[in-house]
N, C-alpha and C positions, 0 to 999 in steps of 0.2 A: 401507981397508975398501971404500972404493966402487969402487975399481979392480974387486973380486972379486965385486962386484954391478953386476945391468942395475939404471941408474937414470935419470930424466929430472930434468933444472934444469929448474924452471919457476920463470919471472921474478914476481917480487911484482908488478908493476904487472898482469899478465896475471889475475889472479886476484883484485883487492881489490871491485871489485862483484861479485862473485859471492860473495863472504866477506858483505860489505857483506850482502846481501839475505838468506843466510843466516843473519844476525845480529837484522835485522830482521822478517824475515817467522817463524821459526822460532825464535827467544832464544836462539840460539847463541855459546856467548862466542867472542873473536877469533882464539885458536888454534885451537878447533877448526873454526871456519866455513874457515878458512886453511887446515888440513889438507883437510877434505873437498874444498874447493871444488882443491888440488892437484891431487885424487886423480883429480877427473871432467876439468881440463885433462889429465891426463896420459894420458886416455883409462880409467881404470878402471872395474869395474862395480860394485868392491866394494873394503871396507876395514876392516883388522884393528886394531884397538883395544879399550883396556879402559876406554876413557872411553867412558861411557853418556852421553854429551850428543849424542855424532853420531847416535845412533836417532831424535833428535828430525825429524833429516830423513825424508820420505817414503822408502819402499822403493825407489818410482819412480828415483829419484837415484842412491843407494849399494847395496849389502846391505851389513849391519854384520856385522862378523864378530866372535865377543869369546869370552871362558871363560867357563864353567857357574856362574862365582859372581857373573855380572854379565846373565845371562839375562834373568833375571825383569825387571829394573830395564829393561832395552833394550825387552823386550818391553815394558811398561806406560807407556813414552814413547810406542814409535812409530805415527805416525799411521794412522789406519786408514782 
């Protein structure tokens, strides 16, 4: 499957304080602070999920991208 997709390795060590600060500055549990903090090493600006915990990050960082049944919840996390 990733043969038929563009995709970046990014190394765990490259990303565990940036997880790390996401965890604690924001109460983000560990997969997601992992995912997001991927997303922005890998250069992204934005990230599709249907876990409402990564809205907890500012806009400034990610855009969340998620389905219409997970809207409201993103919206009334993230920071303003």
């Amino acid at each position: 499957m990733l043969g038929s997709l563009t995709h970046i390795s990014i190394p765990l060590g490259d990303i565990t304080t940036v997880a790390a600060t996401f965890m604690t500055e924001y109460g983000i549990a560990s997969y997601d602070a992992a995912h997001a903090a991927s997303a922005i090493a890998a250069g992204a600006e934005a990230i599709v999920t249907i876990d409402t915990a990564v809205a907890l990050l500012p806009s400034s960082l990610l855009t969340v991208y998620t389905d219409r049944s997970r809207l409201a919840s993103c919206r009334s996390k993230r920071p303003r």
